[in-house]
ROSE-4610 file (N, C-alpha, C; in Angstrom, 1 decimal, always signed):
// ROSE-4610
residu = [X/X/X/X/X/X/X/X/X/X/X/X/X/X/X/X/X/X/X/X/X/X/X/X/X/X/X/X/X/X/X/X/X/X/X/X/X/X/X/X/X/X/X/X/X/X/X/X/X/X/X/X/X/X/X/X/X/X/X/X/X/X/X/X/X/X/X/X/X/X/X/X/X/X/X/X/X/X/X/X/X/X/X/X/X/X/X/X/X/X/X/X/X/X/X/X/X/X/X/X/X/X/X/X/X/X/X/X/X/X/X/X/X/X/X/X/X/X/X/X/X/X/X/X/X/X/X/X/X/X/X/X/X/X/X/X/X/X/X/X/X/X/X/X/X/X/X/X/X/X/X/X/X/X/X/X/X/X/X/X/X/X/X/X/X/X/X/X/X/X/X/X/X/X/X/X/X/X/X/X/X/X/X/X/X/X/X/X/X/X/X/X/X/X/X/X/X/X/X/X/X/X/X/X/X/X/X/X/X/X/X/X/X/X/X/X/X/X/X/X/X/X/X/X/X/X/X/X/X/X/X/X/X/X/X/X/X/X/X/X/X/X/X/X/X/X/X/X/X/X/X/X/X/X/X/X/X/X/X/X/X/X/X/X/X/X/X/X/X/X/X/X/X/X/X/X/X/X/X/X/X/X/X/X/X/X/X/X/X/X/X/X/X/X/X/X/X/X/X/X/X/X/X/X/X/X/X/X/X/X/X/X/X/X/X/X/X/X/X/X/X/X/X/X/X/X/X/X/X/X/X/X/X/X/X/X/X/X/X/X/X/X/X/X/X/X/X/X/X/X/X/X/X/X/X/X/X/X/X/X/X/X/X/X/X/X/X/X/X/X/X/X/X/X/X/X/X/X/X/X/X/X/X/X/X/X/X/X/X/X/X/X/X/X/X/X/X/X/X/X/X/X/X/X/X/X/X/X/X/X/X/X/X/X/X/X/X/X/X/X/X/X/X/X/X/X/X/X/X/X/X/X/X/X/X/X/X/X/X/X/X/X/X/X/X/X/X/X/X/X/X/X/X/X/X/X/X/X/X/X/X/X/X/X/X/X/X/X/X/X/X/X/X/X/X/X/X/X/X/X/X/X/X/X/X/X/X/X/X/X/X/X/X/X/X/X/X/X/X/X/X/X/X/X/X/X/X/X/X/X/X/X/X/X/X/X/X/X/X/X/X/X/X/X/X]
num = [1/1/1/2/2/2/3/3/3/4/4/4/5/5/5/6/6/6/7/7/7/8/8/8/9/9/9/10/10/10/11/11/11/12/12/12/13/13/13/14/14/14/15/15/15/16/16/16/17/17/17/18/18/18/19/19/19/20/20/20/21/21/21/22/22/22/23/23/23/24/24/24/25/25/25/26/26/26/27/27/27/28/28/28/29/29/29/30/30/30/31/31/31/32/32/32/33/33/33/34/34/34/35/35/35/36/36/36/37/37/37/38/38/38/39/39/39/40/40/40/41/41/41/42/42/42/43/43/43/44/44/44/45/45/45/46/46/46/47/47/47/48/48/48/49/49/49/50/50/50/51/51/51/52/52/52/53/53/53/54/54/54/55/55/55/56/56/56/57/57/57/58/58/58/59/59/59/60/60/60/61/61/61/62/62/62/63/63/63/64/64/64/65/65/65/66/66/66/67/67/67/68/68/68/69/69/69/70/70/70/71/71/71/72/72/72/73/73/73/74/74/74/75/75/75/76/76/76/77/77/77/78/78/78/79/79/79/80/80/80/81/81/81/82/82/82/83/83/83/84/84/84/85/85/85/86/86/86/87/87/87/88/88/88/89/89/89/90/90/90/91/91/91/92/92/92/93/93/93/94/94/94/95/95/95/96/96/96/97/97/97/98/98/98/99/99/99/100/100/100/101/101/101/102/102/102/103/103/103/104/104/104/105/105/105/106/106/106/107/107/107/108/108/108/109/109/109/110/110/110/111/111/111/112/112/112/113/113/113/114/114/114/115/115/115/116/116/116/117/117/117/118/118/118/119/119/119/120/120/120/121/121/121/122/122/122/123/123/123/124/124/124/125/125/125/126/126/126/127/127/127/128/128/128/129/129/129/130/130/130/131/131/131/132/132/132/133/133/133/134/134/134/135/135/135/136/136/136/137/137/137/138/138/138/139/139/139/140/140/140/141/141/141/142/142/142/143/143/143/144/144/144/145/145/145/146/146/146/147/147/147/148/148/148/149/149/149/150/150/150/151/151/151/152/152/152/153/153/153/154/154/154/155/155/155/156/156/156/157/157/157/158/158/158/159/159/159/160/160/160/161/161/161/162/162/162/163/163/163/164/164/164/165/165/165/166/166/166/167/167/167/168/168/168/169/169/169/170/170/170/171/171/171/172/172/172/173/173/173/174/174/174/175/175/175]
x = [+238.9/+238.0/+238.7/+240.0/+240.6/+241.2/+241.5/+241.7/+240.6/+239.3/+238.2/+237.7/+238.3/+238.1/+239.2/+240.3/+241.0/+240.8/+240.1/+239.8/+238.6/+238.2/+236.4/+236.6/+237.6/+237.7/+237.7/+239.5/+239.9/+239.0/+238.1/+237.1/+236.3/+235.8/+234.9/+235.5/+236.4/+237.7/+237.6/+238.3/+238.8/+237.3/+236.1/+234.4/+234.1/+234.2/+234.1/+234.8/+236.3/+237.0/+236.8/+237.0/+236.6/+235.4/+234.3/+232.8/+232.8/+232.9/+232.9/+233.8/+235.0/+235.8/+234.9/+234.6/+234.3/+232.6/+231.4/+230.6/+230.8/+231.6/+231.9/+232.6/+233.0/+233.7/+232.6/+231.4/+230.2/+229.0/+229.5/+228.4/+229.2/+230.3/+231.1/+230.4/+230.8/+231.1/+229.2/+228.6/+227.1/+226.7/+227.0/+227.0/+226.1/+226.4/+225.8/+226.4/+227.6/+228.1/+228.6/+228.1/+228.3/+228.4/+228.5/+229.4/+230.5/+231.0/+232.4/+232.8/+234.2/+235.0/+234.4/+233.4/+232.9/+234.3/+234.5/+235.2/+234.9/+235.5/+235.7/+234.9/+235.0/+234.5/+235.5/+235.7/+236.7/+236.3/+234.7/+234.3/+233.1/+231.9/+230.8/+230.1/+230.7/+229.2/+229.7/+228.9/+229.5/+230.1/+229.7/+230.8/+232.2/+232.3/+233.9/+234.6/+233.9/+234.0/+234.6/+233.9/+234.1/+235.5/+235.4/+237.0/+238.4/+237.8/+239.0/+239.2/+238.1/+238.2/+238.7/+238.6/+239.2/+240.8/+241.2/+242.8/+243.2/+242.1/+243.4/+242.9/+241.8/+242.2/+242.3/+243.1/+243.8/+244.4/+244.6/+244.8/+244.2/+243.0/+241.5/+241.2/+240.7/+239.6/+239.0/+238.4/+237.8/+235.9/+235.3/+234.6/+233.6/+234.9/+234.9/+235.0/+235.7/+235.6/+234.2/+232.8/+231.9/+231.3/+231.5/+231.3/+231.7/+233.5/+234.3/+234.0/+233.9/+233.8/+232.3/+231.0/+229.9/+230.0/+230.8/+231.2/+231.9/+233.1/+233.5/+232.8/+231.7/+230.9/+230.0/+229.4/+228.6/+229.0/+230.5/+231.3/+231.5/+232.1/+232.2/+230.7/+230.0/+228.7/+228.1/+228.3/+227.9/+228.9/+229.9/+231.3/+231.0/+231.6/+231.1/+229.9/+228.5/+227.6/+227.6/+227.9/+228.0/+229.1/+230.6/+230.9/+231.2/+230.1/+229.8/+228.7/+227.9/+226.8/+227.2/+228.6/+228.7/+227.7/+227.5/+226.9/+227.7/+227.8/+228.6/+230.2/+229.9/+231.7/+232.6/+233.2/+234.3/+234.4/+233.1/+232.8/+233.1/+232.6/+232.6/+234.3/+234.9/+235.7/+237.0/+236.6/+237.4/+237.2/+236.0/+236.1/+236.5/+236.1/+237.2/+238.4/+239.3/+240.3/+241.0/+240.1/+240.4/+240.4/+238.8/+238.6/+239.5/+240.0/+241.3/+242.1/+242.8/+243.9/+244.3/+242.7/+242.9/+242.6/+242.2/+242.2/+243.9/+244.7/+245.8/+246.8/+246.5/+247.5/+247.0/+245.9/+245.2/+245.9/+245.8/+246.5/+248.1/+248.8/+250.5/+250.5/+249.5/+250.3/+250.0/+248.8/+248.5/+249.0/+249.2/+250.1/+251.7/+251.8/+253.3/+253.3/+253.8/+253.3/+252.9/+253.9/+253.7/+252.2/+251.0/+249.7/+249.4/+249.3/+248.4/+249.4/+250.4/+250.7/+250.6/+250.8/+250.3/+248.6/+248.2/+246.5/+246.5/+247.1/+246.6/+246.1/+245.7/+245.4/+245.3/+247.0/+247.5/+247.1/+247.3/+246.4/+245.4/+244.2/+242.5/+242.6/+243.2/+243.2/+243.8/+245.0/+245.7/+244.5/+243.9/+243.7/+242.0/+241.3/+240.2/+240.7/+241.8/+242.2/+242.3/+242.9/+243.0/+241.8/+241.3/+240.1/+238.7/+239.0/+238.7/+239.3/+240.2/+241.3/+240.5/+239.9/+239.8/+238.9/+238.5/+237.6/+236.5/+236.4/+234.6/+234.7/+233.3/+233.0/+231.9/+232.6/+231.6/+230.8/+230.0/+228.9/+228.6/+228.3/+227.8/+226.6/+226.1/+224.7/+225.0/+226.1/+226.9/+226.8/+227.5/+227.5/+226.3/+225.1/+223.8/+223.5/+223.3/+223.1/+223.5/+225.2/+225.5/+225.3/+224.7/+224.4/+223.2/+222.3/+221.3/+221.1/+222.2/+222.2/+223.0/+223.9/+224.3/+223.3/+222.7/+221.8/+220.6/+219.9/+219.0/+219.6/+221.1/+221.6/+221.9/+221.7/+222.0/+220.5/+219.6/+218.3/+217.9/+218.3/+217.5/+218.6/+219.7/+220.5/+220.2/+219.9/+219.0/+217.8/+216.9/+215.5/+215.8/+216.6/+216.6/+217.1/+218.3/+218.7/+218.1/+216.5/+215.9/+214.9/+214.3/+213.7/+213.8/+215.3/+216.1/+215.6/+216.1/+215.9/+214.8/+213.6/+211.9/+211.8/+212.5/+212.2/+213.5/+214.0/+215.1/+215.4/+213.8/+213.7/+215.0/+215.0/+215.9/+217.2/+217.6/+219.2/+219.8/+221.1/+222.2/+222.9/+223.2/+224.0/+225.7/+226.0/+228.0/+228.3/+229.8/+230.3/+231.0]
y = [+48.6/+49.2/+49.9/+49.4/+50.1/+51.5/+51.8/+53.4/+54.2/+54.1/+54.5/+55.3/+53.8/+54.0/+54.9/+55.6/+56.4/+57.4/+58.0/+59.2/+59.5/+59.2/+59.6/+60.6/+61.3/+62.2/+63.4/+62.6/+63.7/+64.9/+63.8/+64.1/+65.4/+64.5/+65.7/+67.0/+66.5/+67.7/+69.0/+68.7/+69.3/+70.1/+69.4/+69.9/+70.9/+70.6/+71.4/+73.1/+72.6/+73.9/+74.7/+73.9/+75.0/+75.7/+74.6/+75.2/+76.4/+76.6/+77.6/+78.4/+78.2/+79.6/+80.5/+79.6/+80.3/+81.1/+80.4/+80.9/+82.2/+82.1/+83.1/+84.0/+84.3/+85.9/+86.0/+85.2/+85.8/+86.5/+86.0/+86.4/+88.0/+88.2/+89.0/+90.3/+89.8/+91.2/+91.3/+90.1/+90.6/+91.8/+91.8/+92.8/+91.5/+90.3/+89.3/+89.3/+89.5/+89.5/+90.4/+91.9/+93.1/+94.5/+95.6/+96.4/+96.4/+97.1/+97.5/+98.1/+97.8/+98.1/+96.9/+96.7/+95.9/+94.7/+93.9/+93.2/+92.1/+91.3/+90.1/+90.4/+91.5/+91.8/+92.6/+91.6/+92.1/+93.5/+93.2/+94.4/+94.8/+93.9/+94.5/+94.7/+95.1/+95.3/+94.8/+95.4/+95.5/+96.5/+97.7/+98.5/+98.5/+98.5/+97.9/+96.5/+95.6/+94.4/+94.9/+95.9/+96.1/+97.2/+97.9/+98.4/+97.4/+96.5/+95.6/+94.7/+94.3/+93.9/+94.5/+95.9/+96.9/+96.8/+97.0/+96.4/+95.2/+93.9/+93.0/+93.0/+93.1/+93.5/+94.7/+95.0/+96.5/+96.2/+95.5/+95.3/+94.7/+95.0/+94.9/+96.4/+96.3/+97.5/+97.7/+99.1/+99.4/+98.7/+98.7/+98.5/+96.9/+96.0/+95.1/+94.3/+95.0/+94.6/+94.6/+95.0/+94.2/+93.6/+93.1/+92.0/+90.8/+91.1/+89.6/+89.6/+90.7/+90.6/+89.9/+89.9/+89.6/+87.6/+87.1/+85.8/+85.0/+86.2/+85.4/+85.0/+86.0/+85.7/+85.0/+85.2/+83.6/+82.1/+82.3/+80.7/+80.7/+81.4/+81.1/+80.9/+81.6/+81.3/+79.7/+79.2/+78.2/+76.6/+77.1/+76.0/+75.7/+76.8/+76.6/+76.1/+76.2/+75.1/+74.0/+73.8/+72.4/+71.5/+72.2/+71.2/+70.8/+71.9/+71.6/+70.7/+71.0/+69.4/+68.5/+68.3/+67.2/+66.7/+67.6/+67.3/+67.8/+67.1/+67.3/+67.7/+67.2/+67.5/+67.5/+66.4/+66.7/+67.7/+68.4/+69.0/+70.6/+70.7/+71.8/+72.5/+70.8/+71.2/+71.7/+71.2/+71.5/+73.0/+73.5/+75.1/+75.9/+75.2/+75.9/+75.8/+75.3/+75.1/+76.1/+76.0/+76.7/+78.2/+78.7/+80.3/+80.6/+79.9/+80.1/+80.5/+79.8/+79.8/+81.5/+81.3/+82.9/+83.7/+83.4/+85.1/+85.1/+83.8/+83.7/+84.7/+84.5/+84.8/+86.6/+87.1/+88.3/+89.2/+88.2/+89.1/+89.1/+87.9/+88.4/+89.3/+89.1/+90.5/+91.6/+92.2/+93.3/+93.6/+92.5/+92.9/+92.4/+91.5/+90.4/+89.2/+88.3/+87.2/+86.6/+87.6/+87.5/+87.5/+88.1/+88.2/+86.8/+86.1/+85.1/+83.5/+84.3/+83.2/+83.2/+84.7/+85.2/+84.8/+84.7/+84.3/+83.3/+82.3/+80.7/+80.1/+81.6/+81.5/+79.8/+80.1/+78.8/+77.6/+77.5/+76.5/+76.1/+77.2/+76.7/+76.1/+76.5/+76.3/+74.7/+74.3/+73.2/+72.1/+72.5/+71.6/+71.4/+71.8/+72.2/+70.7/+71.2/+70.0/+68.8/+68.6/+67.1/+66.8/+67.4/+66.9/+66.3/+67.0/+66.5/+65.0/+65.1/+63.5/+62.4/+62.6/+61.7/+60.5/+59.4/+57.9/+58.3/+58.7/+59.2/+60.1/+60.4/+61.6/+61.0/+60.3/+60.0/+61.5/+60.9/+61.9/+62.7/+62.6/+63.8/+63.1/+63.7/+64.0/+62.7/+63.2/+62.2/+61.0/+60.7/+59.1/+58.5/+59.3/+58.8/+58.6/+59.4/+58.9/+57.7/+57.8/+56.9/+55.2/+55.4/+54.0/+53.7/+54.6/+54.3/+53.6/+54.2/+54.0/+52.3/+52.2/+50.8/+49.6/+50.2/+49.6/+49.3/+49.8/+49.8/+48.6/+49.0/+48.0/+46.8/+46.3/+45.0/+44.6/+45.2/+44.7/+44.0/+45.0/+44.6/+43.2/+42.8/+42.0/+40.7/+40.5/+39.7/+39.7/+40.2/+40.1/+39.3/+39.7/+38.5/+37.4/+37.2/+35.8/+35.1/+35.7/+35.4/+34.5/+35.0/+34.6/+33.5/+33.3/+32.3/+31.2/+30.8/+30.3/+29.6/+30.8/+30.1/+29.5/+29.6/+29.4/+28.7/+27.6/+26.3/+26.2/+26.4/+25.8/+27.3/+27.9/+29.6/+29.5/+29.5/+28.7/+30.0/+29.7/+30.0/+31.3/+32.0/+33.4/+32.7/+32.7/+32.6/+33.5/+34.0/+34.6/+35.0]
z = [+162.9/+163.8/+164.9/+165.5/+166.0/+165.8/+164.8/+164.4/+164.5/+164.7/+164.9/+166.0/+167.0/+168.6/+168.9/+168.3/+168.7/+168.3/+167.8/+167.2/+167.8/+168.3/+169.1/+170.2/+170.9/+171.6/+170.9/+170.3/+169.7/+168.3/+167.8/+166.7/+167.5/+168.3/+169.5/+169.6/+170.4/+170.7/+169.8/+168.5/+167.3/+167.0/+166.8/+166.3/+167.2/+168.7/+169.7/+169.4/+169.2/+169.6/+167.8/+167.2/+165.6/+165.9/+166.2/+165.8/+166.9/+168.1/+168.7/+168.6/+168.0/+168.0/+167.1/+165.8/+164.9/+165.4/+166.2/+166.7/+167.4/+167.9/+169.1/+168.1/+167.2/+166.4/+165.4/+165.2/+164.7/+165.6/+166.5/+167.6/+167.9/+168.6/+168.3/+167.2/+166.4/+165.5/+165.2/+165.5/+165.7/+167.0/+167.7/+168.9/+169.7/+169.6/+170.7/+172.0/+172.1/+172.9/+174.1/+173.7/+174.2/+173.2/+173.9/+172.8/+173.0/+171.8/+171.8/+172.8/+173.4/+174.7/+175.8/+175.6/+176.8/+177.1/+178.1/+178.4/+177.9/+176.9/+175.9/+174.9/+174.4/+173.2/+172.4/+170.7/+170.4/+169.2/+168.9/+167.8/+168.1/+168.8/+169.3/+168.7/+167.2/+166.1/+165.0/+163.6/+162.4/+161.9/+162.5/+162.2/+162.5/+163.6/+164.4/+163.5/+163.2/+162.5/+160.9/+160.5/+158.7/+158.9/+159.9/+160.3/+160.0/+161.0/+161.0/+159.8/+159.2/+158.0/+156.9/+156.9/+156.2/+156.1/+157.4/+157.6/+157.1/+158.0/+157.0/+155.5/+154.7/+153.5/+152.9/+153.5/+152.9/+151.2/+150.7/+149.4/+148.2/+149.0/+148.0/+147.7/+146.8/+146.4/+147.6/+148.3/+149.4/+148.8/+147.8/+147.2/+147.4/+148.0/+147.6/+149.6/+150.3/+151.6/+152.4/+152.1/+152.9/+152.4/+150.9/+150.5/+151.2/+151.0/+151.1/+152.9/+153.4/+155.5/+155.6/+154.5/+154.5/+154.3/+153.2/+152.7/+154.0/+154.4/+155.6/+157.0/+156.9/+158.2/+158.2/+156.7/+156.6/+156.6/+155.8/+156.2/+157.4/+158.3/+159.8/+160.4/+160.1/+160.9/+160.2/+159.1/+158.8/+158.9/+158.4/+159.1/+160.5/+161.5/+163.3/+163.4/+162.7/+163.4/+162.7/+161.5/+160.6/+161.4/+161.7/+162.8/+164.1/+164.4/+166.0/+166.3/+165.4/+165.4/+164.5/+163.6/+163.1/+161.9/+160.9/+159.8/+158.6/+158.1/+156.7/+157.1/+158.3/+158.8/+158.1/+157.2/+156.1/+155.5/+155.0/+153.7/+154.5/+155.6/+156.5/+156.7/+157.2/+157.8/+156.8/+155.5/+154.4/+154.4/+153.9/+153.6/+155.2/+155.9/+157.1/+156.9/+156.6/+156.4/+155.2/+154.4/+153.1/+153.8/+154.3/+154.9/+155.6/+156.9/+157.8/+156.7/+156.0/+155.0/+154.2/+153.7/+153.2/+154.4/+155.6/+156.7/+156.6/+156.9/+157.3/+156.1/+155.3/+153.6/+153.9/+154.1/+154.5/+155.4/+156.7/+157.5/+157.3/+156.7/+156.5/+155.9/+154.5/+153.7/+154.4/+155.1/+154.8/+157.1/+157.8/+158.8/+159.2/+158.1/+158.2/+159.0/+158.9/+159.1/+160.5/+161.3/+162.8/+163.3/+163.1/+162.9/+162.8/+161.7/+161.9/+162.5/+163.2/+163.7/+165.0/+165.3/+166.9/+167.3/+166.4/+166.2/+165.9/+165.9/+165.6/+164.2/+163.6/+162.0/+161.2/+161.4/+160.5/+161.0/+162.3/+163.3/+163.0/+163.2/+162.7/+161.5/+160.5/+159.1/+158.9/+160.2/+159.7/+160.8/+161.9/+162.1/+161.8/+160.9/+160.0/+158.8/+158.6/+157.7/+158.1/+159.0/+160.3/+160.8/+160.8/+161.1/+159.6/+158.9/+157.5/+157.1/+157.7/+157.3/+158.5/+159.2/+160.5/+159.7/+160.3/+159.3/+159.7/+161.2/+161.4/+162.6/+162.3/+163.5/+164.4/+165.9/+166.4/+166.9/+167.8/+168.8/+167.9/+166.6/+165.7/+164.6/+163.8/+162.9/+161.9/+161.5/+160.5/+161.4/+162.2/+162.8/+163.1/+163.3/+163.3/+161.8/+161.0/+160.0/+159.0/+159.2/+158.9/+159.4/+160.8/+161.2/+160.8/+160.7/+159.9/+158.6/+158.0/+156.5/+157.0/+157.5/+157.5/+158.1/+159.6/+159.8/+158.8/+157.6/+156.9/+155.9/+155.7/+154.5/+155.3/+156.3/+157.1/+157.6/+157.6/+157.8/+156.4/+155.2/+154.0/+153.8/+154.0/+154.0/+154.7/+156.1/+156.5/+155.9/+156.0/+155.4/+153.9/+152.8/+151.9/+152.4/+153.2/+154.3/+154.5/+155.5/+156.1/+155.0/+154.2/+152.5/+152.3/+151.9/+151.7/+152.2/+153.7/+154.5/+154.7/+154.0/+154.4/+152.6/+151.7/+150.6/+150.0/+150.1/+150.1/+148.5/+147.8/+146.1/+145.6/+146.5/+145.3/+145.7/+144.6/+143.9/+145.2/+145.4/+146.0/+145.4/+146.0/+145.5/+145.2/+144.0/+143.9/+143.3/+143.8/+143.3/+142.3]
């Protein structure tokens, strides 16, 4: 139980800073955040967005880049809120991990490796992973649910107990 209680910040921590990075470069290339040039805006639309996507996969078919810029933006838009509220966190945090991995492999080839390390790339990707490894995710959807589910299996667990107790003649549980 104690490995548990140490991981409850940092769980937060880690759900916090993925799920909003990734919110915020969807919102971004949505034009939520401003237009392009505006100050802390890095693309402003989708056009500016399929530009840059263009570059880093420059070694795709051109055919094929607003597809794959379309797939990435729906895993980041769906990863960032799955583990910012903590639902299906493992599962989330895995294909985050995985999607980092290939932006990361993307931008070496097609800018050299300096890119996705100057960008944290490998970072989101390694700690998407680390955080997939954690035993639980407090303050999140998951940790409710799952006390639910334990709580339900400890009520129905007393409740035959309790049976028991009122009914002496019903033979004994061995193992």
């Amino acid at each position: 139980m104690q490995l548990n209680q140490n991981f409850k910040l940092p769980s937060l921590y880690l759900r916090v800073a993925i799920g909003s990075a990734y919110l915020w470069e969807v919102a971004d290339r949505l034009g939520i955040l401003g237009a392009n040039g505006k100050p802390h805006v890095g693309w402003g639309d989708w056009k500016h967005f399929i530009t840059y996507a263009s570059q880093v996969m420059s070694f795709l078919p051109a055919s094929l880049i607003p597809a794959f810029a379309t797939l990435a933006t729906l895993g980041e838009a769906i990863f960032g809120f799955l583990i910012l509220i903590g639902l299906f966190t493992r599962m989330a945090a895995i294909g985050s991990s995985v999607l980092a991995f290939c932006f990361a492999i993307a931008m070496a080839l097609s800018f050299g490796i300096e890119s996705p390390l100057g960008y944290s790339v490998f970072t989101l990707s390694a700690a998407s992973l680390l955080l997939a490894t954690l035993p639980a995710y407090s303050w999140s959807i998951d940790s409710l649910l799952s006390n639910r589910k334990i709580n339900k299996h400890l009520n129905i667990y007393q409740d035959q107990n309790s049976i028991k107790n009122k009914l002496p003649f019903l033979p004994a549980k061995t193992n």
